[in-house]
C-alpha positions in Angstrom: 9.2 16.8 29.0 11.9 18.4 26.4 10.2 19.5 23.2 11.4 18.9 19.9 13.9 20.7 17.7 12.2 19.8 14.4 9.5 21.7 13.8 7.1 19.2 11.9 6.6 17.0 14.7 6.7 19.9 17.5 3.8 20.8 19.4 2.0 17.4 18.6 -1.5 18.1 20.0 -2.3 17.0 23.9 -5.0 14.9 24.7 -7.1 14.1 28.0 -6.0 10.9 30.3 -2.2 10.0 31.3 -2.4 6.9 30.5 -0.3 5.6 27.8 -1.3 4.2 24.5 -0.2 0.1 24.3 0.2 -0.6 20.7 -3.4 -2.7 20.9 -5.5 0.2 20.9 -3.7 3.1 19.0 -1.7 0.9 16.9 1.2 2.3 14.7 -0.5 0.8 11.1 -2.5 -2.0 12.8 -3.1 -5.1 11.5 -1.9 -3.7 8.2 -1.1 -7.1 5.6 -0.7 -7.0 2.0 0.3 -10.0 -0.3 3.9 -8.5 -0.5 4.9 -8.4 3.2 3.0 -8.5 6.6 1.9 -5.5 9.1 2.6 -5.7 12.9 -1.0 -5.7 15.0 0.3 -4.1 18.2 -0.5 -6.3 21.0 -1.3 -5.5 25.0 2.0 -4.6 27.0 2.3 -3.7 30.7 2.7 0.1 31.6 6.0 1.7 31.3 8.1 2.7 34.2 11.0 4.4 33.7 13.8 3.7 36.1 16.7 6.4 37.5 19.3 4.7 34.7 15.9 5.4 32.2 15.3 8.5 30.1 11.8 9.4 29.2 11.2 9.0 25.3 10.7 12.2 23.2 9.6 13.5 20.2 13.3 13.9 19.2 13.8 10.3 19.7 11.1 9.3 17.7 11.8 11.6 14.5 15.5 10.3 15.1 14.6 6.6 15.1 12.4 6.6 12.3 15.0 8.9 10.5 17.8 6.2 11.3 15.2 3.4 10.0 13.7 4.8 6.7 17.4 5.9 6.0 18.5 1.8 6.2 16.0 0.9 4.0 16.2 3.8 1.8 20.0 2.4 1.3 19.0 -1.3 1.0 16.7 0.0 -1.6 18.8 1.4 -3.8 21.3 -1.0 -3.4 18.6 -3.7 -4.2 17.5 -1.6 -7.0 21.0 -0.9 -8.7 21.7 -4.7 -8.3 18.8 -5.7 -9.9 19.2 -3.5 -12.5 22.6 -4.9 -13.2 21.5 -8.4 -13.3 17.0 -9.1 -14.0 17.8 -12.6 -12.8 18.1 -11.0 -9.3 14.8 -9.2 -9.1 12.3 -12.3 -8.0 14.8 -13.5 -5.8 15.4 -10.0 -3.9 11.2 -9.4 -4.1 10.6 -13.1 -2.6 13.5 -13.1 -0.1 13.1 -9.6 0.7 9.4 -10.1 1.4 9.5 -13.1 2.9 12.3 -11.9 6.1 10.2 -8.7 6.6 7.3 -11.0 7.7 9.0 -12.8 9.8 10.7 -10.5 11.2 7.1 -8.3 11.6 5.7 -11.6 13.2 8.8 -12.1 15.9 8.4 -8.3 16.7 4.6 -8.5 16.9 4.1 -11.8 18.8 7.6 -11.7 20.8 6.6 -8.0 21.9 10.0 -7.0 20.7 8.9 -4.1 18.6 11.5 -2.0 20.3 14.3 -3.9 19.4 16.6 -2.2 17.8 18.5 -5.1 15.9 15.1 -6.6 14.6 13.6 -2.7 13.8 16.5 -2.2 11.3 17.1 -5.8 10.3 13.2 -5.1 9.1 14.0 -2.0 7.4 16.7 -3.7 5.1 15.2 -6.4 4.1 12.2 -4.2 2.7 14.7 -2.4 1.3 15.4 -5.2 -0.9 12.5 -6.0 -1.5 11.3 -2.5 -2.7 13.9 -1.9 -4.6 13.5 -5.1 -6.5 10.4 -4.7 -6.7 10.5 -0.7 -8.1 12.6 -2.3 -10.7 10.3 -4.8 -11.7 7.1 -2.0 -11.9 9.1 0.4 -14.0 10.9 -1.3 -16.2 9.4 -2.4 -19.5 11.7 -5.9 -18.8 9.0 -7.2 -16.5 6.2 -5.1 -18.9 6.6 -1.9 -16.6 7.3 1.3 -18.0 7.8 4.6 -16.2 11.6 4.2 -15.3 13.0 6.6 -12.2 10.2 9.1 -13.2 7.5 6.8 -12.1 9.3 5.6 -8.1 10.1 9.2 -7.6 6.3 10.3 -8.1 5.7 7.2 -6.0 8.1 8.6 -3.0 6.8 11.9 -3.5 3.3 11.1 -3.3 4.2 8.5 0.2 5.5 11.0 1.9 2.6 14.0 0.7 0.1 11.8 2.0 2.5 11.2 5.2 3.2 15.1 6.2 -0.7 15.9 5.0 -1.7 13.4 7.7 0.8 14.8 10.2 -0.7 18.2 9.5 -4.7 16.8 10.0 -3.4 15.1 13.3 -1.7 18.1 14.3 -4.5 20.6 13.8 -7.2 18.1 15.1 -9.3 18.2 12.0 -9.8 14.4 12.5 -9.3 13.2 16.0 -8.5 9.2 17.2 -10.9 7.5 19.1 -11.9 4.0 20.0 -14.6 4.1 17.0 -12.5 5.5 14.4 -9.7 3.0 15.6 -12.1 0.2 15.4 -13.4 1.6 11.7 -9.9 1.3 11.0 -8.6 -2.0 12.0 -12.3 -3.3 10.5 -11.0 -2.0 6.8 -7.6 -3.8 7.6 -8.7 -6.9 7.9 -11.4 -6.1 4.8 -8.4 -5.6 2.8 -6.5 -8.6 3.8 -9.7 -11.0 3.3 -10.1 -9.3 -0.1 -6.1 -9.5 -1.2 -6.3 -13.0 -0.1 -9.0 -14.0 -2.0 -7.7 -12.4 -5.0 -4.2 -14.2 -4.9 -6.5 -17.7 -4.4 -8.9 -17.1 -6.9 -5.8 -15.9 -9.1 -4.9 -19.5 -8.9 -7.7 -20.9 -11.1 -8.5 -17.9 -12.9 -6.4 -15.6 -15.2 -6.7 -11.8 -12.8 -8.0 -13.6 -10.0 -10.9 -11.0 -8.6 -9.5 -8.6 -10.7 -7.8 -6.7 -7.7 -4.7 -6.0 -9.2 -5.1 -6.5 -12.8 -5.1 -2.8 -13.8 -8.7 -2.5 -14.2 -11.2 -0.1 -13.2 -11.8 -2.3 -10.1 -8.2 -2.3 -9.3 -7.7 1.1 -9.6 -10.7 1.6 -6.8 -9.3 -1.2 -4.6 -5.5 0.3 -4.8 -7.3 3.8 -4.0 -9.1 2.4 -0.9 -5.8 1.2 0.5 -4.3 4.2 0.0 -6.8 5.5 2.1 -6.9 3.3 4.8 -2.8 3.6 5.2 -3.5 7.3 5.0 -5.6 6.7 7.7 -3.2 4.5 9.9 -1.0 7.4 10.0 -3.1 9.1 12.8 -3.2 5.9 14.6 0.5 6.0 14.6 0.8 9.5 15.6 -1.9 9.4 18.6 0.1 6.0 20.0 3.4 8.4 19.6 2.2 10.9 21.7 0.6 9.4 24.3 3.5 6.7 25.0 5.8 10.7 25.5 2.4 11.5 27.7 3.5 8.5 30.0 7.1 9.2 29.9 7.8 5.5 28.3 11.2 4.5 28.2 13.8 5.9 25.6 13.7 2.6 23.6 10.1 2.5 22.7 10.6 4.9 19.8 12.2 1.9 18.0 8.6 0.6 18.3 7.1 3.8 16.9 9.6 4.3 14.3 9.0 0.2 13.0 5.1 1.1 13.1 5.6 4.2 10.4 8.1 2.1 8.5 5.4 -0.2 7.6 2.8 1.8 7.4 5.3 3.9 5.0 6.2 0.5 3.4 2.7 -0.2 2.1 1.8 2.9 1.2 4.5 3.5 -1.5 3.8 0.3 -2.6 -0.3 0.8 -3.0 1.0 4.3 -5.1 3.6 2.6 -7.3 0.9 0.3 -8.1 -1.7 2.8 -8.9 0.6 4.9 -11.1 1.8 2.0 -13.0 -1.8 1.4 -13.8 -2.2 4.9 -14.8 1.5 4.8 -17.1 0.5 1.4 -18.4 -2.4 2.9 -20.2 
C-alpha cells in the first residue's frame, strides 16, 4: 500500500481486522441533518474487489478528492457570496435553492449508493456553495440584521477547520478510539439533534422562537455548542471508515465517497460556528 505525501494524513493509525468499513457502521458524518441541508447515513454495500484494470484507493486519493471537492464549493461560495452581495434580492433564493439541491442530491447519493460518484460528489459541493455563501451574507451583514462582515466567516472557517485538524490529530494519536458504542453514541445524538431541530422549526410555526433553539438565547447558545460537538465527533467516524476502506484495498473511486462524507460533515460544522459567533457579535 503507497503512503502518503502529505504529512497530516500520513501514518493514519492501523487497527485490528481486514475487513473494510461499509459506510453503515463507520459512517463519514452519519445520519447528520440540520434544517439547512441533509446529511448522508451511509448505508450497507457489498465488499470491494479490486479488479487488474482497478487501483487500490490511498490516502493520497482521499486528501486529493476532498481537496478537489471543498475547493468547488469554496468557489461556488464566493461566487454565491459576491453575487448576493451585489444584489440582497438574491440571497433567499441562493439559501433555498442551494439547500434544497444539496438534499437531494445527499438523498440520491445515500439511497442510490452512488456516494462515489463523482458528477453527484461535486454537483453537491456547488450547490452548498451557494447556499453558504448566501447564507454567510445573510449572518454577517446588518441588511438581514447580521453584523460581523468578512471578520465574522473567516473566524467561522478558521474555527471549521481547527476543530477539523484537532480531530485529525486525536484520531491519529488514538486518544479517542472508534468503536461500535461510541459509533452508536454518535449516530443516537444525530438523530437527538434532528428530532430537536425539527421540533423547533414546527413549534416556530405557532410560536414567535419556536423552542428557542436558534433564537440567540442562552439555550441556543448550548444547543449550537452540542452540535458543534457531535460534528466534531463525526470527524473520527469519518476518518476510521477512511482507513479501513485503504485496509481493504477498495477501489480508487471510493474516495469520492469519503471525500462527500467530510464535505458535509465540514458543511454543517461551519454552519453550527457561524451561527454561534453571530450570537456572540449580536450581543
Amino acid at each position: 500500500m503507497r503512503t502518503t505525501s502529505n504529512p497530516v494524513f500520513r501514518n493514519l493509525p492501523k487497527q485490528e481486522g481486514s475487513g473494510y468499513a461499509s459506510f453503515g457502521s463507520a459512517a463519514a458524518g452519519a445520519g447528520q441533518m440540520t434544517q439547512q441541508f441533509g446529511q448522508p447515513q451511509y448505508t450497507q454495500a457489498e465488499p470491494y474487489t479490486t479488479g487488474p484494470a482497478q487501483r487500490a484507493m490511498t490516502i493520497d486519493d482521499v486528501v486529493t478528492k476532498t481537496g478537489i471537492t471543498l475547493g468547488v464549493l469554496t468557489v461556488a461560495a464566493i461566487i454565491s457570496y459576491v453575487l448576493v452581495n451585489s444584489n440582497v434580492d438574491l440571497a433567499a433564493p441562493f439559501v433555498i435553492g442551494g439547500g434544497l439541491i444539496g438534499l437531494v442530491l445527499v438523498l440520491v447519493a445515500t439511497f442510490g449508493r452512488k456516494m462515489d460518484n463523482p458528477a453527484i460528489v461535486l454537483a453537491y459541493a456547488a450547490a452548498e456553495g451557494v447556499f453558504l455563501g448566501a447564507l454567510s451574507f445573510m449572518f454577517t451583514d446588518i441588511t438581514f440584521g447580521g453584523t460581523g462582515g468578512s471578520t465574522l466567516i473567516a473566524q467561522a472557517v478558521l474555527g471549521t477547520f481547527g476543530v477539523f485538524f484537532g480531530m485529525l490529530v486525536v484520531y491519529k494519536t488514538g486518544a479517542i478510539r472508534v468503536t461500535p458504542r461510541l459509533t452508536r453514541m454518535i449516530i443516537g445524538a444525530l438523530i437527538g439533534i434532528v428530532v430537536l431541530s425539527l421540533g423547533n422549526l414546527i413549534a416556530s410555526f405557532f410560536t414567535p422562537g419556536g423552542l428557542g433553539l436558534r433564537d440567540g438565547g442562552g439555550l441556543a447558545i448550548v444547543f449550537s455548542l452540542v452540535c458543534i460537538g457531535i460534528a466534531a465527533f463525526s470527524f473520527l467516524l469519518d476518518f476510521d471508515a477512511a482507513d479501513q476502506l485503504i485496509r481493504a484495498q477498495a477501489p480508487e473511486k471510493a474516495a469520492w465517497g469519503v471525500a462527500f462524507g467530510l464535505t458535509v460533515t465540514l458543511v454543517w460544522l461551519y454552519v453550527e460556528i457561524l451561527r454561534l459567533l453571530s450570537y456572540f457579535n449580536s450581543d
